[in-house]
NUMAR-358129 format. One line per field, with one value per residue (C-alpha): residue number from 1; y, z, x. Coordinates in steps of 0.2 Angstrom, whole numbers, plus 5000, padded with zeros to 4 digits. Example, Ala and Ser with C-alpha at 12.3 -4.5 7.8 and 13.67 -1.06 7.14 Angstrom:
2
n <- [1;2]
Y <- [4978;4995]
Z <- [5039;5036]
X <- [5062;5068]
***
This chain:
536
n <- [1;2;3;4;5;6;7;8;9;10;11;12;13;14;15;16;17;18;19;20;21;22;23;24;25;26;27;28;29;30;31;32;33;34;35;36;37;38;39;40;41;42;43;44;45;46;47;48;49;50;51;52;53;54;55;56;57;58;59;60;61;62;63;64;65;66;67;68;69;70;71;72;73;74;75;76;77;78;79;80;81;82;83;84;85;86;87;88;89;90;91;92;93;94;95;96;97;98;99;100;101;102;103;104;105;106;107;108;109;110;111;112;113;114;115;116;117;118;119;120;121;122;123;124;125;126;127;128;129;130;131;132;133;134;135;136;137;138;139;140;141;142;143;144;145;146;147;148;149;150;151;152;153;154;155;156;157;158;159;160;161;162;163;164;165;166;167;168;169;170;171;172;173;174;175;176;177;178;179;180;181;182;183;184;185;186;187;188;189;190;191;192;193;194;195;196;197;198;199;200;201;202;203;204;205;206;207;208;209;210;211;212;213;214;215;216;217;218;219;220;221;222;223;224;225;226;227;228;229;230;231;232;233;234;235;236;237;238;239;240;241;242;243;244;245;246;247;248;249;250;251;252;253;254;255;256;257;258;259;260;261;262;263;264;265;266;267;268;269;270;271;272;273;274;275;276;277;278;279;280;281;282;283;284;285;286;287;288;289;290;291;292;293;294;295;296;297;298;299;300;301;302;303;304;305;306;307;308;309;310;311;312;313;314;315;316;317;318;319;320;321;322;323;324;325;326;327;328;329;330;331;332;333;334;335;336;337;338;339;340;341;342;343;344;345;346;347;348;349;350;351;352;353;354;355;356;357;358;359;360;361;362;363;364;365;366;367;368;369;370;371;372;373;374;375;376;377;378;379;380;381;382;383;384;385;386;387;388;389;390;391;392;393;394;395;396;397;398;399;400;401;402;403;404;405;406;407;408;409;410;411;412;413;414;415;416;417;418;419;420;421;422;423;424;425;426;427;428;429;430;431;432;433;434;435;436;437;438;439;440;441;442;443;444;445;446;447;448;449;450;451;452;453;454;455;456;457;458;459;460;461;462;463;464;465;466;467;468;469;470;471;472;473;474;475;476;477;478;479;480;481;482;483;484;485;486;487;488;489;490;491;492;493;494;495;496;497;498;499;500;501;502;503;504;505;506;507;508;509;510;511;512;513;514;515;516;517;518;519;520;521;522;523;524;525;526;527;528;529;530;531;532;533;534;535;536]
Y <- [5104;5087;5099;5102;5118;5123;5139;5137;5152;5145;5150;5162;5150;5135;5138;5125;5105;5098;5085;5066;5055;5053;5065;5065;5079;5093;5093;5104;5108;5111;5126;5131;5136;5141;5148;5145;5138;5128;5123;5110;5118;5088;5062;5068;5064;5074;5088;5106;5115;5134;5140;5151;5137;5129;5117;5098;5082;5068;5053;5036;5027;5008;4994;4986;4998;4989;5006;4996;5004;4997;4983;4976;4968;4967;4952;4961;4973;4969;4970;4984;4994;5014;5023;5037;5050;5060;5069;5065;5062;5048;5035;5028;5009;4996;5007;4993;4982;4993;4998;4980;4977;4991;4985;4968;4976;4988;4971;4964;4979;4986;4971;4986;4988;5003;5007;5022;5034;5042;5056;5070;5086;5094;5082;5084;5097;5098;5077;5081;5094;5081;5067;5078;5087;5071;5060;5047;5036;5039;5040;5051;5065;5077;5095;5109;5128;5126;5109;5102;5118;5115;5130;5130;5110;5112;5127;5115;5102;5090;5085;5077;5086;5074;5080;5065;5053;5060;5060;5042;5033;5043;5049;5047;5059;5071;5074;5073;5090;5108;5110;5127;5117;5107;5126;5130;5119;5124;5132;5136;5128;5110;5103;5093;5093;5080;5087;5082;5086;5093;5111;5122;5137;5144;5154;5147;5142;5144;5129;5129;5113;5112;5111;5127;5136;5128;5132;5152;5154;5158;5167;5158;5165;5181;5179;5169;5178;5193;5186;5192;5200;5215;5209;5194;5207;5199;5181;5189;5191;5173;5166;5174;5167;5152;5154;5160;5144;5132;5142;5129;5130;5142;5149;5143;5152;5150;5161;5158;5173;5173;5178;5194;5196;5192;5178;5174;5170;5155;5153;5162;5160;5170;5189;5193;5194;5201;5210;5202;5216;5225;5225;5231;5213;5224;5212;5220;5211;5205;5205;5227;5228;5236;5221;5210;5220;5223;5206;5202;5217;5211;5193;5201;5208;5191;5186;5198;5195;5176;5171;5162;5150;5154;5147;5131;5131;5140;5124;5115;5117;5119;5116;5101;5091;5082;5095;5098;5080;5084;5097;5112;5122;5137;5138;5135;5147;5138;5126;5127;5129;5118;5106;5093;5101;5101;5081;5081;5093;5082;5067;5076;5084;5068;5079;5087;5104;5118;5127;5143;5154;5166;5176;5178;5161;5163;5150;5153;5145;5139;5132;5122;5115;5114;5096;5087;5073;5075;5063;5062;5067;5053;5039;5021;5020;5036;5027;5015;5029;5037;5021;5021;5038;5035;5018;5028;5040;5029;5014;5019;5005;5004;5023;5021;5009;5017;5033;5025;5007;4989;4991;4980;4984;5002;5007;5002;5009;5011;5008;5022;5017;5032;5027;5026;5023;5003;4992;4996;5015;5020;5008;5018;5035;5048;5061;5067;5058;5074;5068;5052;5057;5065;5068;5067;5046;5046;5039;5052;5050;5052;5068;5075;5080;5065;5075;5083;5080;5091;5105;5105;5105;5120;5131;5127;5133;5147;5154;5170;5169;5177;5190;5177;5162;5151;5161;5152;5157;5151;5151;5147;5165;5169;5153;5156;5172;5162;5148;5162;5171;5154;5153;5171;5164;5147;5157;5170;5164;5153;5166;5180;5167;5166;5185;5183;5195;5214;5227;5228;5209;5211;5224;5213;5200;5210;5220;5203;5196;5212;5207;5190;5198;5200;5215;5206;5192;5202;5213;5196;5191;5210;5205;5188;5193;5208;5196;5183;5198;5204;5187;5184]
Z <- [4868;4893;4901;4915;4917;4928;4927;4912;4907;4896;4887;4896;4899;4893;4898;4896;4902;4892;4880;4871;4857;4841;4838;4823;4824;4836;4851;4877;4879;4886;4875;4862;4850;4836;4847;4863;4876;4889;4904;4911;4916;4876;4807;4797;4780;4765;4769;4769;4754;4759;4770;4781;4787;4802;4805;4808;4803;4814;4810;4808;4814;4812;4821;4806;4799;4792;4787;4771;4755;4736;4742;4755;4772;4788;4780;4763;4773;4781;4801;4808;4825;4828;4841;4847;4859;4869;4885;4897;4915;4916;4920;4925;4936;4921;4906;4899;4902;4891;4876;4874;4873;4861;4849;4849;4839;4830;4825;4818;4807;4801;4805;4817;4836;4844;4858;4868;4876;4886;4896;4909;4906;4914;4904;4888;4880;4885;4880;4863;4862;4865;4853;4840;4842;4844;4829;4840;4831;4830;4821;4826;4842;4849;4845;4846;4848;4869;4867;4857;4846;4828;4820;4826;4824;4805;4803;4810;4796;4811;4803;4787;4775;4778;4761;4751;4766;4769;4752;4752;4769;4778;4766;4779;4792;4780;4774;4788;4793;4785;4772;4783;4798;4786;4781;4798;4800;4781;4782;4765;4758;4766;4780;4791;4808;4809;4817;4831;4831;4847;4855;4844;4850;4862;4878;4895;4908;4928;4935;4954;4966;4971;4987;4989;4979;4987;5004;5001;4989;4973;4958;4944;4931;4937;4931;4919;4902;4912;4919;4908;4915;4923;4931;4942;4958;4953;4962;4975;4988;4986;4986;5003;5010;5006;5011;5030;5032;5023;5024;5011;4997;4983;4964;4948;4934;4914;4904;4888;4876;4875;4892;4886;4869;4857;4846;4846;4831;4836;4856;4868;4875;4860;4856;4843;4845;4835;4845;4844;4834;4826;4808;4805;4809;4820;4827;4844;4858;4870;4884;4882;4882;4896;4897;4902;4912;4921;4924;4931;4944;4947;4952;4960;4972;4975;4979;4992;5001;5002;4988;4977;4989;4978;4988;4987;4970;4963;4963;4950;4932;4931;4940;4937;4944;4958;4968;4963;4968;4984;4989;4986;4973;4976;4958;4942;4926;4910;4896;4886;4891;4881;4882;4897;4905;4923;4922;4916;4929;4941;4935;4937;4954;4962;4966;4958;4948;4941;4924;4915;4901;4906;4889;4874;4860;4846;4833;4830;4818;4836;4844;4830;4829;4850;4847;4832;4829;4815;4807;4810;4794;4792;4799;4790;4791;4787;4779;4792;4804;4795;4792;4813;4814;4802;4812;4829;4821;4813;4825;4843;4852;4850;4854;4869;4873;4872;4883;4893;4896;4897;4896;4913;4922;4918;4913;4910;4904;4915;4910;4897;4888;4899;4904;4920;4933;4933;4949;4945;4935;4946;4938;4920;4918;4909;4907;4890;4877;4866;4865;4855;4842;4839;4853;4845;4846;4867;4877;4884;4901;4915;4918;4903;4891;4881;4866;4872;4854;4843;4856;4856;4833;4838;4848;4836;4820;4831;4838;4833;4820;4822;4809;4807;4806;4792;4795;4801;4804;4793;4809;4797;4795;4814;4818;4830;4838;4842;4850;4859;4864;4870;4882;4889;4893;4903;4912;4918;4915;4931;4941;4933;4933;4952;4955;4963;4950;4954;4941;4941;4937;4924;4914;4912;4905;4892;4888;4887;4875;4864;4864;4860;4841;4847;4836;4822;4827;4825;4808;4800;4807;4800;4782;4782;4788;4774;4761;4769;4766;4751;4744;4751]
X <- [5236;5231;5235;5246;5242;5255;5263;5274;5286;5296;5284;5286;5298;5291;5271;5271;5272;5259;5260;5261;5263;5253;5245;5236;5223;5223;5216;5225;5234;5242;5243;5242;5255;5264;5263;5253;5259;5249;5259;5263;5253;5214;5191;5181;5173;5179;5190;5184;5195;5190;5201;5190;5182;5188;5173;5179;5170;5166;5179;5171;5183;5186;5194;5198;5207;5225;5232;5241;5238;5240;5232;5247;5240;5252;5259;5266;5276;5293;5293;5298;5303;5300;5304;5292;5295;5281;5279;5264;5263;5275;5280;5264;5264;5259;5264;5274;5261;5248;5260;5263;5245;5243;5259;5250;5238;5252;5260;5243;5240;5256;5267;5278;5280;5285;5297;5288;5299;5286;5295;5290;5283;5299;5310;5307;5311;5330;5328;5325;5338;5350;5341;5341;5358;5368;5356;5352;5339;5321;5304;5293;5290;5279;5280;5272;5276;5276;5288;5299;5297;5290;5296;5316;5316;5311;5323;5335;5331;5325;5310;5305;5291;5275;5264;5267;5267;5249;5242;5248;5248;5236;5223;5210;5217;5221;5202;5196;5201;5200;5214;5218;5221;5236;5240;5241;5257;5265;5281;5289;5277;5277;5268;5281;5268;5254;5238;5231;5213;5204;5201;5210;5200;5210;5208;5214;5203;5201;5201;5194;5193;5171;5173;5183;5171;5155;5167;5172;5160;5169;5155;5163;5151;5156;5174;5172;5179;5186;5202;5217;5234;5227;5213;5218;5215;5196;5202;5213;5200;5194;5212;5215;5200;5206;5225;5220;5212;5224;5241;5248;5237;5244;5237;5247;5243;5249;5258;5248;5250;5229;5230;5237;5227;5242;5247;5264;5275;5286;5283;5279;5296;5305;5302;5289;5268;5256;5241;5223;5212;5229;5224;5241;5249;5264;5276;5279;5293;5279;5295;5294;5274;5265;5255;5270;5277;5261;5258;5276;5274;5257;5266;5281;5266;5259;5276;5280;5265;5269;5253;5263;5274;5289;5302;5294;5292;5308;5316;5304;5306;5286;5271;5263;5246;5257;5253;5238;5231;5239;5228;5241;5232;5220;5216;5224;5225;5232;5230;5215;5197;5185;5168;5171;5188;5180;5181;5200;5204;5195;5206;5222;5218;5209;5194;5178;5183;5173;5180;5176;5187;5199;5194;5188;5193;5204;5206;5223;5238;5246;5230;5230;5247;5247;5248;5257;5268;5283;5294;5312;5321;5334;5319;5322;5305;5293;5282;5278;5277;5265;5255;5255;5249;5234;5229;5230;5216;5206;5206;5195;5198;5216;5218;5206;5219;5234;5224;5217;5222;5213;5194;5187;5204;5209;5191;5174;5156;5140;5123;5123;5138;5148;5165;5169;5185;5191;5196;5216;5213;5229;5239;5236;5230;5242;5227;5233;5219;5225;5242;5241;5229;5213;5204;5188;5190;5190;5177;5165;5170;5154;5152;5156;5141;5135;5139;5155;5166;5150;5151;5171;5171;5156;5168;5181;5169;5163;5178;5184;5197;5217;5220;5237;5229;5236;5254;5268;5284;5301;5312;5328;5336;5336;5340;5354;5346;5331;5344;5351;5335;5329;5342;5340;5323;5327;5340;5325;5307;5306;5311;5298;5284;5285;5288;5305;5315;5316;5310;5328;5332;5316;5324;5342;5331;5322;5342;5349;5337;5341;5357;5355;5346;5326;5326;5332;5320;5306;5310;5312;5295;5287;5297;5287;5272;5271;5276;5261;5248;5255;5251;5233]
***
């Protein structure tokens, strides 16, 4: 969706962690998701109307852009205040010092400011429960099927349908995209997310610190594309190389439902996945799958024989790049592999990384909608978030800005117009340019190919497509067994993802999401998904 990649089971417990703020076009992830999920473990010209096609267009974007329309400027429109909430890797030591720069320029254009709740990865989601539940005030927020979950926050009449805010208040952002990447996010009908644009083409990648490959020498070509839930024996050699001489170090891998060649419905999180290559479209409860259940005896293994540093790590919500950047990680599975990861990677762990896939990419309705942004259904002032989100993917230098902070201090450019680290980067640099908007507005960081945004719109275009993709889910009918299913998963996925529950303790998970309705979750799944195809 950047992409903590840490292992996040809530997708299988949260996969997640992500995330943050406008997004306006997809771009990560952290996931993933209508379903993907990531972990906490990155516009066009005239809009593409066939469906099939999944190309994007390159945005010429503007710094002059006022986002007024019928002819108002900033002047016209009453002053106002929005409140956005996004997770990232916060809080960061000057953040209050950028986002006032940035809502100087907000202020310019749309006469608004905005207050940014920017929370942790691990916060979030149980933050927006309470938000939502109690109706405390607020504009817009990050969601996607790995956090904040789209598909039960529409079904919960959180969010406000966005189709005639779009046509109106972002007409740029809406064509400059493929009308089924705006399908992608349609449930019932309407379109209540806002798109970020950026890898949408999911599969997750192995990241590796250099200088443990270069050190234990590591064949990355060798596994790249072969690492899926029954092959991950294909690292253990290297990662006990590296464990005899540096007891500390651990892996951390993802629960991302590409990992095990499904697409799942609402999140990974909640039962109900179709296969990859099932032409059939058979919802199956990935919880009961061989392939699950493989992989969690696979990490109960790894566990046993003290790989995973459970102990240490069973009292974190998720795994984040904290530990990564200090030296504790082996290798990390998760997120989404695309053009230029290596340097975000690199970033995030403070050292020089290598990347390749996991697997094969799908373009799937959840890699599309891994990162969106919706708009509080009782908002005073859609319009005017709206407005925000079309200047944030229109305007470069102000969403450079917002990612990556005050050009000269935070950043800078070499001789070859690459950007490159400023004297005080420390001081600003959430890693999560995916977060805020499109992704294809960032600098090109050195290091990263000088054409990185073409090749990231070629995998996209090139990707295999999902069987499902332009299905999404009405969550409204199962509501209350997907609240309850959910829980079931926050009370066990932690515990699974570090291979510290018995086959025993597994199989009271998978009973008690039975009882908590996963069959009737899934048979209303099948019913939608025959109806979907019926129609096509």
């Amino acid at each position: 969706m950047q992409r903590a990649r840490a292992f996040r089971l809530s997708k299988l417990g949260l996969l997640c962690t992500i995330v943050l703020l406008v997004f306006s076009m997809l771009a990560v992830a952290c996931g993933n998701s209508n379903n993907n999920g990531g972990n906490a473990n990155t516009s066009g010209n005239a809009a593409k109307n066939d469906s099939t096609n999944t190309a994007t267009t390159d945005n010429s974007a503007t710094t002059n852009n006022t986002a007024a329309t019928d002819g108002n400027t900033a002047a016209d429109l009453p002053e106002v205040k929005l409140t956005w909430y996004f997770p990232g890797n916060f809080p960061q030591p000057q953040q209050d010092k950028i986002f006032a720069e940035v809502n100087k320029v907000i202020k310019e254009k749309i006469n608004a400011t905005v207050d940014f709740k920017a929370i942790p990865f691990g916060d979030f989601d149980q933050k927006m429960q309470v938000v939502i539940a109690s109706g405390e005030p607020y504009d817009i927020t990050f969601t996607a099927g790995w956090i904040n979950n789209y598909t039960q926050n529409v079904a919960k009449g959180a969010f406000l349908p966005l189709d005639d805010l779009l046509a109106k208040y972002a007409p740029t952002t809406l064509n400059s995209m493929p009308a089924s990447f705006w399908d992608a996010t349609k449930i019932k009908g309407q379109i209540y997310g806002f798109v970020n644009q950026q890898i949408s083409a999911r599969t997750p990648a192995v990241a590796v610190p250099k200088a443990l490959i270069d050190k234990y020498g590591l064949d990355m070509n060798a596994i790249g594309g072969k690492i899926g839930y029954d092959s991950l024996d294909l690292l253990l050699p290297f990662i006990q190389a590296v464990q005899k001489d540096n007891p500390q170090k651990y892996p951390v891998i993802g629960i991302d439902p590409d990992f095990f060649n499904m697409e799942a419905i609402v999140g990974f999180n909640i039962p109900g996945v179709v296969k990859f290559g099932d032409d059939s479209l058979t919802v199956v409860n990935q919880f009961e799958s061989n392939e699950m259940k493989t992989f969690a005896a696979t990490l109960r293994d790894w566990s046993a024989q003290g790989i995973l540093h459970s102990k240490e790590r069973i009292s974190k919500k998720t795994d984040d790049w904290t530990d990564g950047k200090a030296g504790k990680w082996v290798l990390n599975i998760g997120g989404a592999f695309k053009p230029g990861g290596a340097n975000l990677d690199s970033a995030l762990g403070g050292e020089p990384y290598l990347e390749v896939p996991a697997g094969t990419a799908h373009l799937t309705t959840g890699g599309i909608t891994a990162t969106m942004q919706a708009i509080n259904r009782n908002s005073k002032n859609p319009e005017r978030a709206m407005m925000l989100l079309e200047l944030l993917n229109t305007d470069k230098d102000l969403y450079n800005l917002l990612n990556f902070g005050i050009k000269g201090e935070q950043y800078d450019f070499d001789a070859d117009g690459l950007m490159i680290p400023g004297p005080t980067q420390a001081d600003y640099n959430p890693q999560v340019p995916w977060m805020f908007a499109s992704n294809f507005l960032a600098n090109v960081e050195k290091g990263m190919p000088a054409d990185v945004w073409e090749q990231t719109k070629k995998v996209n275009a090139e990707a295999e497509p999902s069987k499902l993709l332009g299905f999404t889910f009405d969550a409204e009918p199962v509501k209350g067994e997907i609240a309850k299913a959910s829980a079931v998963n926050d009370e066990y996925s932690r515990a699974i993802s570090l291979g510290v529950t018995s086959e025993e303790k597994y199989n009271e998970f998978v009973a008690k999401m039975k009882d908590a309705g996963a069959d009737k979750i899934i048979a209303e799944m099948q019913k939608q998904i025959n109806a979907w195809k019926a129609a096509k």
